[in-house]
VEXLO-159990 format. One line per field, with one value per residue (C-alpha): residue number from 1; residue in three letters; z, x, y. Coordinates in steps of 0.05 Angstrom, whole numbers. Layout:
i [NUM;...];
aa [ALA;...];
c3 [Z;...];
c1 [X;...];
c2 [Y;...];
END
This chain:
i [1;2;3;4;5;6;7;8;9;10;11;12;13;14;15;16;17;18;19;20;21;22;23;24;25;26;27;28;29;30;31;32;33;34;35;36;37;38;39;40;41;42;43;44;45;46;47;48;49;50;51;52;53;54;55;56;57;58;59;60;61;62;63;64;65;66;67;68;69;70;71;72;73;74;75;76;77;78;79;80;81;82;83;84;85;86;87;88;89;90;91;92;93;94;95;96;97;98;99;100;101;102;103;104;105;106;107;108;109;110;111;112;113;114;115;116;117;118;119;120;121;122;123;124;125;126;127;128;129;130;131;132;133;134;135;136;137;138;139;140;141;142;143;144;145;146;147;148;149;150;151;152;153;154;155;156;157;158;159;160;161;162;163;164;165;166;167;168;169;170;171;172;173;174;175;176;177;178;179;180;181;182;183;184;185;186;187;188;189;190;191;192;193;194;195;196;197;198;199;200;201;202;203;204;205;206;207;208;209;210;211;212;213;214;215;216;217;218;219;220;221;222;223;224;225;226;227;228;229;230;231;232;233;234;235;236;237;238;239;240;241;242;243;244;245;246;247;248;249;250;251;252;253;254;255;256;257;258;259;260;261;262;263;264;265;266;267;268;269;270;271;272;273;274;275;276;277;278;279;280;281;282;283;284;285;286;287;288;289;290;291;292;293;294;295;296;297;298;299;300;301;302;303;304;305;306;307;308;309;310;311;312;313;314;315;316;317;318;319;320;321;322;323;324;325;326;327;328;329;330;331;332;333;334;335;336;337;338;339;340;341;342;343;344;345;346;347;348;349;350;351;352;353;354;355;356;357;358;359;360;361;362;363;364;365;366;367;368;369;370;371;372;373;374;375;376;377;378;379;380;381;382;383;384;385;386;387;388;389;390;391;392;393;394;395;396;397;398;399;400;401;402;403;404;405;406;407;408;409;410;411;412;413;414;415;416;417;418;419;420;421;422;423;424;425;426;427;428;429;430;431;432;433;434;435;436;437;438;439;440;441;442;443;444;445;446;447;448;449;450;451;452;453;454;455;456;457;458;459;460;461;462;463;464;465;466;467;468;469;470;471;472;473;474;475;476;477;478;479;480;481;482;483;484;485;486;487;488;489;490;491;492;493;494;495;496;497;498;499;500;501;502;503;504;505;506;507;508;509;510;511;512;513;514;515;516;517;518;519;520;521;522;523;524;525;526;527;528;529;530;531;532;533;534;535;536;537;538;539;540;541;542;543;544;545;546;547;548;549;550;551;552;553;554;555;556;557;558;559;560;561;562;563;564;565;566;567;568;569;570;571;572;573;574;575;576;577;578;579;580;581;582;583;584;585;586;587;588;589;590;591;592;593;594;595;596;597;598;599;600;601;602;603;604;605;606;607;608;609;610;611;612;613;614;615;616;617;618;619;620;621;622;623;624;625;626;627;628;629;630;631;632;633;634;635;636;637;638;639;640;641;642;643;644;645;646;647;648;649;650;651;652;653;654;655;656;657;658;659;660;661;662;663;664;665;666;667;668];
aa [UNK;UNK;UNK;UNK;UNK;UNK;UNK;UNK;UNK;UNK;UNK;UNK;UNK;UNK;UNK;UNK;UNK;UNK;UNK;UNK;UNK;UNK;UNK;UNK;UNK;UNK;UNK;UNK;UNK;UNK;UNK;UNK;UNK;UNK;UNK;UNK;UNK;UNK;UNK;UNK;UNK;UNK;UNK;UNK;UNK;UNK;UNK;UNK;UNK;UNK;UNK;UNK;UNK;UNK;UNK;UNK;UNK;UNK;UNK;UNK;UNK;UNK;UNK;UNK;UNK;UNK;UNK;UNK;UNK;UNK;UNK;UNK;UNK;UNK;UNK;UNK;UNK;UNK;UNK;UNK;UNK;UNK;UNK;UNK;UNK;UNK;UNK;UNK;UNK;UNK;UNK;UNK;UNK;UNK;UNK;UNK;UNK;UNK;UNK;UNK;UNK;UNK;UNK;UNK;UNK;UNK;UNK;UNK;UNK;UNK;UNK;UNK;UNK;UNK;UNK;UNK;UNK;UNK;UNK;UNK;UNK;UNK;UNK;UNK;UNK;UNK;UNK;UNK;UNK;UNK;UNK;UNK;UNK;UNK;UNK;UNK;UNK;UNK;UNK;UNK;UNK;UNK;UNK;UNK;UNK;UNK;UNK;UNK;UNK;UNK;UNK;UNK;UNK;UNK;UNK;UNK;UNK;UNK;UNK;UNK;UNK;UNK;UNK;UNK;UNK;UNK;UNK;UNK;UNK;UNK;UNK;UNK;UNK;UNK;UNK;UNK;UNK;UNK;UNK;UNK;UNK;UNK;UNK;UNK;UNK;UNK;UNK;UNK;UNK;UNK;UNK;UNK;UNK;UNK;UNK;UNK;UNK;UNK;UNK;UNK;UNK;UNK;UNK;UNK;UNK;UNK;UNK;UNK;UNK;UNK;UNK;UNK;UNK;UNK;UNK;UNK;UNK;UNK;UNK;UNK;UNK;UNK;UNK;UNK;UNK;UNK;UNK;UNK;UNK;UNK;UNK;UNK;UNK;UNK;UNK;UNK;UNK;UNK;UNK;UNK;UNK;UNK;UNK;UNK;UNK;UNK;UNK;UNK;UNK;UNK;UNK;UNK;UNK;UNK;UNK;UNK;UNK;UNK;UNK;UNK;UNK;UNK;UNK;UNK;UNK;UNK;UNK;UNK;UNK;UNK;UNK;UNK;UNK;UNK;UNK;UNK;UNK;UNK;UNK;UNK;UNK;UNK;UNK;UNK;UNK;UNK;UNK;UNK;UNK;UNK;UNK;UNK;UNK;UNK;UNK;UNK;UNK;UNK;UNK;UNK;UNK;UNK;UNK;UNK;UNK;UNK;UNK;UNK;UNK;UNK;UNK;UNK;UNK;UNK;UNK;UNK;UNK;UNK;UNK;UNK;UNK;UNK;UNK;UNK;UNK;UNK;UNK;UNK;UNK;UNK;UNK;UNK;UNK;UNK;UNK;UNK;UNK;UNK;UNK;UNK;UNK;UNK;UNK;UNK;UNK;UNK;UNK;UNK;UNK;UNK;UNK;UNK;UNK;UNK;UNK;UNK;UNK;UNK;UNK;UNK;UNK;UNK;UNK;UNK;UNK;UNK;UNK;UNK;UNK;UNK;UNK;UNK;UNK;UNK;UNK;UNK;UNK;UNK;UNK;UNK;UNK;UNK;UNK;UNK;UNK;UNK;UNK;UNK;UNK;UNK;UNK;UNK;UNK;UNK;UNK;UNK;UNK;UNK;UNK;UNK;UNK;UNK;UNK;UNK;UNK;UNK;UNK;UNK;UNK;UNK;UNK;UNK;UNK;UNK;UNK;UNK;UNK;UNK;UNK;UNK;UNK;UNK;UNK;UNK;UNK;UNK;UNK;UNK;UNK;UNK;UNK;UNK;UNK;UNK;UNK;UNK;UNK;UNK;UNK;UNK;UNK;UNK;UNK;UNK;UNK;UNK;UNK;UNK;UNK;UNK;UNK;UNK;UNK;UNK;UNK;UNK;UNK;UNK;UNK;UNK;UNK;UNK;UNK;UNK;UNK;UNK;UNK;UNK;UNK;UNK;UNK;UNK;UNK;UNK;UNK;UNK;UNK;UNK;UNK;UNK;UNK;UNK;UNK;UNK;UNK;UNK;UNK;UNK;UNK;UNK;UNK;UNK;UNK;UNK;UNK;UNK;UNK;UNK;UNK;UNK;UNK;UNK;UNK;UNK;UNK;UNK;UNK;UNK;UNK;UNK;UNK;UNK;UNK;UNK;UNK;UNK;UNK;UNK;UNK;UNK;UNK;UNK;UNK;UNK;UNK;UNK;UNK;UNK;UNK;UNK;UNK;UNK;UNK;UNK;UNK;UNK;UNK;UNK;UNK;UNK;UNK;UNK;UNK;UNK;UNK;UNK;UNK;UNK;UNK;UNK;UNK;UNK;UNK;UNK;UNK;UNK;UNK;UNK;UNK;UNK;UNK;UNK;UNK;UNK;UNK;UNK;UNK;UNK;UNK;UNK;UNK;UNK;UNK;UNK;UNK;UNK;UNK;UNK;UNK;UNK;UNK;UNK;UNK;UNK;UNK;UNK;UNK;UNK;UNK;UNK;UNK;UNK;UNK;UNK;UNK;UNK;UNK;UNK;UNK;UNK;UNK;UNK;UNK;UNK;UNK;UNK;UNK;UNK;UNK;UNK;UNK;UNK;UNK;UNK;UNK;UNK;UNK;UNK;UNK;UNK;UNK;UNK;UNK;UNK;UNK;UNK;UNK;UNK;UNK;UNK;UNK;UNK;UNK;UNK;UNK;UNK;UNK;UNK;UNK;UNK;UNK;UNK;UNK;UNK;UNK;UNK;UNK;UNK;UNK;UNK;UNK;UNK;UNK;UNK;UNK;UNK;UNK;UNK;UNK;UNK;UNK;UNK;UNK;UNK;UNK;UNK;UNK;UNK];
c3 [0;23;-2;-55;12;26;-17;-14;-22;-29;-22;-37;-13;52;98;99;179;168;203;149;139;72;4;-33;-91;-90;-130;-188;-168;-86;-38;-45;32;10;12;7;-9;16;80;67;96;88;114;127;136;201;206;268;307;263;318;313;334;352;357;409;468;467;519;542;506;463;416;397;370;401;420;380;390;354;358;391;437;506;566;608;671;670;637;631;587;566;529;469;469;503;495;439;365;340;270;266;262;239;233;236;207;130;108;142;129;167;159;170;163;155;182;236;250;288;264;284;294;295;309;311;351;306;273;296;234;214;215;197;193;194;176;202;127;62;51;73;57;76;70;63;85;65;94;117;182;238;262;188;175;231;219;148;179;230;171;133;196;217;279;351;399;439;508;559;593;655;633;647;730;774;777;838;820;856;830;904;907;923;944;931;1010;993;942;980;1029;984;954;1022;1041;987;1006;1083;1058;1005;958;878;841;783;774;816;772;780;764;759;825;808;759;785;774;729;674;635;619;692;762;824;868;927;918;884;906;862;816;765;841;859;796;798;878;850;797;846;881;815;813;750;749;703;702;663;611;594;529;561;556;610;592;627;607;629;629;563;537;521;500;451;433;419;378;333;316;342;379;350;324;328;271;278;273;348;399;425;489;533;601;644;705;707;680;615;562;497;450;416;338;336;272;245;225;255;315;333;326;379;426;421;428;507;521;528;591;631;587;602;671;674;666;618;615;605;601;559;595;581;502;482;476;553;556;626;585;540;544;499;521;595;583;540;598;643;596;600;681;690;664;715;773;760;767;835;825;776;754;732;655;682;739;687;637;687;706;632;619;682;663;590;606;593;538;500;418;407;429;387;329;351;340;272;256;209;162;104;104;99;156;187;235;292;307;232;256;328;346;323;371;427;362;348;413;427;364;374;438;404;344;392;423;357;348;417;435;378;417;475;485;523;557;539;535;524;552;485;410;336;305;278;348;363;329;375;442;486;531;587;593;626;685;707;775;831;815;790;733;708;721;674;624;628;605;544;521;513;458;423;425;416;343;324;338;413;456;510;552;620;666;736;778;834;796;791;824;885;949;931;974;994;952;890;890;899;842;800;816;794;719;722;720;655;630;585;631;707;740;805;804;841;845;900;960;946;994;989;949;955;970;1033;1062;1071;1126;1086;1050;1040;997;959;955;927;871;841;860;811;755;768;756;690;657;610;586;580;560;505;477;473;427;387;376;363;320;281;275;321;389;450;478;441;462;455;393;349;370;370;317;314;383;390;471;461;410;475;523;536;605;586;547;510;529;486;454;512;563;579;638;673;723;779;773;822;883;954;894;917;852;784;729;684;601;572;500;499;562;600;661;717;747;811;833;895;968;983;916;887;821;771;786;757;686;673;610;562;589;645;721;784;804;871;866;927;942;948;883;816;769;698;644;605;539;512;484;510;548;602;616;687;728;804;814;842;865;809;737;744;793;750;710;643;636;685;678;709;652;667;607;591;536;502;449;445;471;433;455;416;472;458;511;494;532;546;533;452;394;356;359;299;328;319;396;417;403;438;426;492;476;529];
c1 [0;44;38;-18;-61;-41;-63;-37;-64;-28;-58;-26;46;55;96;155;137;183;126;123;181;156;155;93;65;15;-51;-85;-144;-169;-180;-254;-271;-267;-324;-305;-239;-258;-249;-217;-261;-264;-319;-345;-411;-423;-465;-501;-456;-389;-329;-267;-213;-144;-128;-68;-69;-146;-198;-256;-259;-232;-288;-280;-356;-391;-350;-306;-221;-171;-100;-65;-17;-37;-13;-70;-62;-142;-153;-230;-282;-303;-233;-214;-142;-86;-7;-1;-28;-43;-76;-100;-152;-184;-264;-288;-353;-386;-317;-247;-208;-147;-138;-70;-73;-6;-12;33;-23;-96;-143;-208;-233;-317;-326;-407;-408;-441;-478;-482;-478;-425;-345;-313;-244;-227;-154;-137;-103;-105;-35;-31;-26;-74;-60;-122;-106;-158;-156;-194;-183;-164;-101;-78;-95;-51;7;4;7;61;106;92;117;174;197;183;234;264;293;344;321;327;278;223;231;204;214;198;196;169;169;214;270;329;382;431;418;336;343;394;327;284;331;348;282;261;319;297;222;243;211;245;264;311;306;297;276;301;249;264;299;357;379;416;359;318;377;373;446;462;466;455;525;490;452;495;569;592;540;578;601;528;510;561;535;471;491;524;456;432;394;383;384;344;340;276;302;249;249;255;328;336;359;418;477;541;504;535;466;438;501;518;443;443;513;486;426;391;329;267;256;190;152;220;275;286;301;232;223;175;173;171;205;267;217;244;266;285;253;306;281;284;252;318;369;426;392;361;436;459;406;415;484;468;454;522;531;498;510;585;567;538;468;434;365;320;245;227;175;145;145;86;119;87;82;68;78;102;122;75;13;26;29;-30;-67;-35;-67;-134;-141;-130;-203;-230;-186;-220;-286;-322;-368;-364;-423;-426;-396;-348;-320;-323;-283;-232;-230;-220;-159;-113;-130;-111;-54;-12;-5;-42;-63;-43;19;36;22;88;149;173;216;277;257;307;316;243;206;151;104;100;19;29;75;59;49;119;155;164;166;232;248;254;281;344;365;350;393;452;458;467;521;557;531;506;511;480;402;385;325;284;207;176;101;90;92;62;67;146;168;151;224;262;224;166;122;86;9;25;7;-53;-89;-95;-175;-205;-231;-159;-134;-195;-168;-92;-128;-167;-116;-59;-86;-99;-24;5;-34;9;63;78;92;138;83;50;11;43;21;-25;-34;9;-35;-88;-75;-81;-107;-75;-123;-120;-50;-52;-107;-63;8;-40;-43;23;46;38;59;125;138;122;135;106;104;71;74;103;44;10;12;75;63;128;106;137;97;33;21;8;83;80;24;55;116;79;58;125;145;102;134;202;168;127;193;212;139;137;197;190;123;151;212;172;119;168;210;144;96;46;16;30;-37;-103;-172;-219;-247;-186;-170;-247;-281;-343;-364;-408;-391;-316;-345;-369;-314;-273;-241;-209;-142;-105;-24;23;1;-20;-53;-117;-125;-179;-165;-197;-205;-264;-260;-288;-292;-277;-267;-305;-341;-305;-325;-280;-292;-268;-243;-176;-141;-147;-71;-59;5;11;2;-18;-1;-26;2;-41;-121;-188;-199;-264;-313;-340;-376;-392;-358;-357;-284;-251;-193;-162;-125;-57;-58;-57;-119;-103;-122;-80;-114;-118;-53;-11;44;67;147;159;228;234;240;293;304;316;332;399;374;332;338;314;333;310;243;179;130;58;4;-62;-71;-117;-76;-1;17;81;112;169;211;257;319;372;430;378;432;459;410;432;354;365;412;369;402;353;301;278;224;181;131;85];
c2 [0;54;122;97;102;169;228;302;372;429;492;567;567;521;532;477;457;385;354;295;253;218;267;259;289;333;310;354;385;402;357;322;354;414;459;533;569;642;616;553;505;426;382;314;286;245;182;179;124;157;155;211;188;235;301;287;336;359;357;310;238;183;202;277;282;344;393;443;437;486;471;531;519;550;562;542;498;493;435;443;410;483;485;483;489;455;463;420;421;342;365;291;251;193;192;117;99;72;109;102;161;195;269;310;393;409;487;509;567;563;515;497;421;431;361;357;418;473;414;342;305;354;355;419;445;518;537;614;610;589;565;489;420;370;294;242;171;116;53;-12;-1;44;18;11;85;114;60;89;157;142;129;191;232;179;141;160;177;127;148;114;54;93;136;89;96;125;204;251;328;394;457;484;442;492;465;400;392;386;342;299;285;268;206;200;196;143;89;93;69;22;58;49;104;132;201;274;334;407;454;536;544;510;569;637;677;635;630;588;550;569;539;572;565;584;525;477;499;438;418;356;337;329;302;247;237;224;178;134;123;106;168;214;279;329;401;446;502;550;587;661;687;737;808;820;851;808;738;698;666;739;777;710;718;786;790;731;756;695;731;736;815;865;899;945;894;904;850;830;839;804;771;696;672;721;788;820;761;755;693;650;655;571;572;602;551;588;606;532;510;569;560;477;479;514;445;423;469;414;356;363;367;301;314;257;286;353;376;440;481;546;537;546;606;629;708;736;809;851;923;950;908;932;1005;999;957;1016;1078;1041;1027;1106;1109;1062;1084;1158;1122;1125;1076;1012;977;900;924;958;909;860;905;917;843;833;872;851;781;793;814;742;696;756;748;819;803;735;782;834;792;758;699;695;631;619;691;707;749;713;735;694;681;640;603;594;516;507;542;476;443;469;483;416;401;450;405;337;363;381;314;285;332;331;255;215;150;167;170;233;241;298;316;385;423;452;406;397;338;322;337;263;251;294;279;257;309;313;331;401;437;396;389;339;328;260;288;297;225;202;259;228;155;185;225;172;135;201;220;163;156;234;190;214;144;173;210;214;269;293;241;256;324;388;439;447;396;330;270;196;156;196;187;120;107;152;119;48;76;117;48;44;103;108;167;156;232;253;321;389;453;506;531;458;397;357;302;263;181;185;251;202;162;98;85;20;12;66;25;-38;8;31;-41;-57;-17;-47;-116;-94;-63;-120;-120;-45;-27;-79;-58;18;2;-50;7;65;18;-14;53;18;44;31;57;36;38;-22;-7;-6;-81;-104;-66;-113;-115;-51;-46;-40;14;53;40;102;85;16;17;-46;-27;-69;-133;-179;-131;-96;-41;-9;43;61;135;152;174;121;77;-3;-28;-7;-49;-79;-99;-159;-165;-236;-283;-254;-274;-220;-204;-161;-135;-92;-97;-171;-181;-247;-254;-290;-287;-316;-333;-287;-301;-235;-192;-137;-153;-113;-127;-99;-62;-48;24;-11;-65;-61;-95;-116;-165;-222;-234;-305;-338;-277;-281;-226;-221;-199;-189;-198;-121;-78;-16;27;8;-20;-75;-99;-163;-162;-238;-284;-273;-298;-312;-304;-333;-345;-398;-436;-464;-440;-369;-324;-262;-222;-196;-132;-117;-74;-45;11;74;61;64;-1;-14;-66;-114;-184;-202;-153;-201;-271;-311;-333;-396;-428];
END
């Protein structure tokens, strides 16, 4: 099949985002969903039980049907159903129904997803543009759509094996001291893990390239004192450069050239973490190679790993937005009295103040010598962010996986890195969210992903920690993270450890299943998340189920994501054997027929599902990475004739993925 499946239309002049990996040529004539050019607008007719499938980082469901989603990358830590835009763009989707067809809008500006919103029976996309190309993949089936579509963009991004432990982060670690307690901390309960995370307080002033020596007197000593426990260390870089005469990032930035400019030609000026900032133009060849080659400040220092933050790009201000939000408040401070329109106007302004549209439209890119302004080009910017570092490595360590995952992508960034879900919030409403969005990102090609476990902001609570850690489990990326003023969230802060323990135990004793089904996915264009549906497309219940996900070729979860909740209901499409690992652990359970169950699920184990004539690998655990044994395995099956499993090991740090001594064959 190959590109025969796929079909591209080019509109006006597109910008070249490198997005697609594959070159295809464009076809005569416009695409056959198009339905006006002044707007550009394409659209699709919906049958009545029509699924959409996609869209990456979006709100609410599996199924996108009924609400309206436009890819803008936003920084916006409320991650509310009344959304409609997250940090990432994913322009793709696959609408399932009497006609299977996958669409890609290559457009690195705003578009809008009306997914049955303005009409039911209607899907509409609405480009902020005309110049775009648009790729149509027809197919018989789901899975064989986005496998076809995983090619056109390329492979996923593979990180260390250490990668895959357990992380503990908190935006208010200061100090080598702090973070020595908290690893400190860990070994006295038992509990595993691999890696701490630095957020912004590491930095002299919020810096970026920098390290506080106040803090960290000798920071590749600390880093190599870390290592020796086995621990990983793996400091944020934001994408504000602070303005500061004297500090190397900004005067190198400024002599090259490698800021992004205003309508002027000027520096642009506008402010995050360390107040007045200058952009890096990433989008310019010259400057992505600058600003990547930063990097090596802490690479050389022994640092192995990085997360990109604050690239959306984030704007707290500008210059010109605040004195204009300044000129307008002297009317309403005159005012004695405000009525309901004006308290609301007033409201309006201070809280327009960041991340403001008027503002996204005042600086400009340098792209192959061509001014661009930056609101056309906007989802790119973690994009290429992330991009710039992932090019660097290959420069300074092409060996040598480096960890790295970003807040803000588009789809291409997949090569370069994984990301995170963002800034969200300890609430049970967002641990359901982190299920439905996996499969949804892993089909733009994005496999190394995860939320902040136990959520970022607000307090959050024992149980929901628990319940969260129970499907964190099977994230590639397993990060417990929170934010400064909140309730320390740390496993060891509650007064129930070991059950906590038993959890990440867990992890340690999944890894050669996990770690397995993530390179065979990245390395065969295949997911590592899918829901029900794509793997049972005939039974009309696995249709419906949107809180069940298949992980990997032999397993099938279903957390428990509800608060007091004892257990939850359960739907098998065909018989599995129930598995629980945890605290009273008892290995391999019941056989249960198709069909509905009530199964308990206690706080402190971990429920999942064997399907038939599938074999799980599992090690005897350890205490972080290195301890574990990827060879001696414990092979747990359920089968009714013979079962096979294709098991991938590597050495976990090189990238000779091919090597055929990766493989083994297990057969019970």
């Amino acid at each position: 099949m190959g590109a025969k499946m796929i079909k591209k239309y080019t509109y006006g002049i597109p910008f070249r985002t490198d997005a697609a990996v594959k070159s295809i040529a464009p076809e005569k004539g416009g695409c056959p969903y198009e339905q006006s050019r002044d707007p550009l607008i394409f659209r699709f007719c919906m049958g009545e039980d029509d699924l959409v499938y996609g869209l990456g980082q979006q709100v609410r469901g599996m199924n996108k049907r009924g609400w309206k989603y436009v890819s803008n990358c936003t920084d916006d830590p409320d991650h509310l159903e009344d959304k409609h835009s997250l940090y990432g763009a994913h322009n793709f989707f696959v609408l399932k129904g009497t006609r299977n067809v996958g669409i890609f809008v290559d457009f690195p500006g705003k578009v809008t997803f009306d997914v049955g919103f303005h009409r039911l029976d209607e899907l509409r996309i609405l480009p902020d543009g005309a110049d775009l190309d648009i790729y149509v993949i027809e197919g018989s089936s789901v899975p064989a759509i986005i496998k076809e579509f995983r090619g056109l963009i390329g492979p996923s991004y593979i990180p260390p094996l250490w990668a895959f432990g357990y992380g503990q982060s908190r935006w208010g670690y200061k100090t080598a001291d702090e973070i020595r307690t908290v690893a400190k901390r860990y070994r006295e309960n038992g509990i595993p893990i691999d890696s701490i995370y630095l957020d912004i307080d590491y930095m002299e002033r919020y810096k970026d390239f920098t390290v506080d020596k106040g803090s960290f007197e000798d920071f590749p000593g600390f880093v190599k004192e870390m290592r020796e426990q086995n621990i990983h260390l793996v400091p944020i870089i934001d994408a504000g450069v602070k303005i500061e005469p004297g500090y190397d990032v900004y005067e190198e930035g400024v002599a090259g050239d490698y800021f992004c400019k205003d309508e002027q030609g000027r520096d642009f000026v506008t402010a995050v973490w360390p107040g007045r900032t200058h952009l890096p133009d990433v989008l310019n060849e010259k400057a992505r190679e600058w600003f990547g080659g930063k990097y090596r400040f802490l690479l050389d220092q022994g640092i192995d790993g990085f997360w990109n933050d604050m690239n959306e790009p984030a704007i707290f201000y500008t210059d010109i937005h605040l004195k204009e939000v300044f000129e307008e408040l002297e009317h309403y401070r005159r005012k004695e009295n405000m009525d309901i329109n004006d308290w609301f106007a007033f409201q309006g302004l201070i809280m327009g103040i960041p991340n403001s549209e008027k503002d996204y439209q005042r600086f400009y890119h340098n792209v192959r010598g061509k001014k661009v302004r930056h609101d056309q080009v906007h989802n790119l910017y973690g994009y290429y962010m992330t991009r710039a570092a992932g090019e660097a490595f290959e420069r300074y360590q092409p060996e040598k996986r480096i960890l790295i995952f970003s807040r803000s992508s588009y789809i291409g960034m997949h090569r370069y890195g994984g990301i995170w879900t963002g800034d969200n919030k300890s609430w049970w409403s967002h641990l359901l969210l982190n299920i439905q969005m996996m499969p949804s990102l892993n089909m733009c090609g994005i496999l190394y992903t995860g939320a902040d476990l136990g959520g970022f902001g607000a307090d959050t609570t024992e149980d929901l920690v628990k319940r969260w850690l129970a499907f964190g489990v099977f994230t590639p990326l397993m990060r417990n993270h929170s934010a400064l003023g909140t309730r320390e969230q740390e496993l060891y802060q509650f007064h129930e450890t070991e059950g906590m323990k038993k959890l990440v135990e867990a992890r340690y004793r999944l890894l050669p299943y996990l770690y397995s089904e993530y390179v065979k996915a990245a390395l065969d264009d295949e997911l590592y998340f899918r829901p029900l549906a794509f793997d049972y497309p005939e039974d009309e219940m696995a249709l419906r189920i949107e809180d069940q996900l298949l992980v990997g070729e032999s397993l099938m979860i279903a957390p428990v994501y509800t608060q007091n909740a004892k257990g939850r209901n359960v739907y098998l499409p065909e018989d599995m054997k129930m598995i629980t690992l945890g605290k009273g652990e008892n290995t391999e359970g019941a056989v249960f027929g198709k069909g509905w169950h009530f199964i308990d699920v206690s706080l402190d184990s971990i429920v999942f599902f064997l399907r038939p004539d599938r074999i799980l690998p599992l090690s005897w655990g350890g205490r972080n990475v290195e301890e574990v044994d990827f060879e001696n395995l414990q092979l747990v099956s359920y089968s009714k004739t013979t079962a096979v499993y294709r098991y991938y090991h590597d050495d976990g740090y090189g990238k000779d993925y091919g090597n055929p001594e990766n493989y083994r064959e297990f057969r019970l």
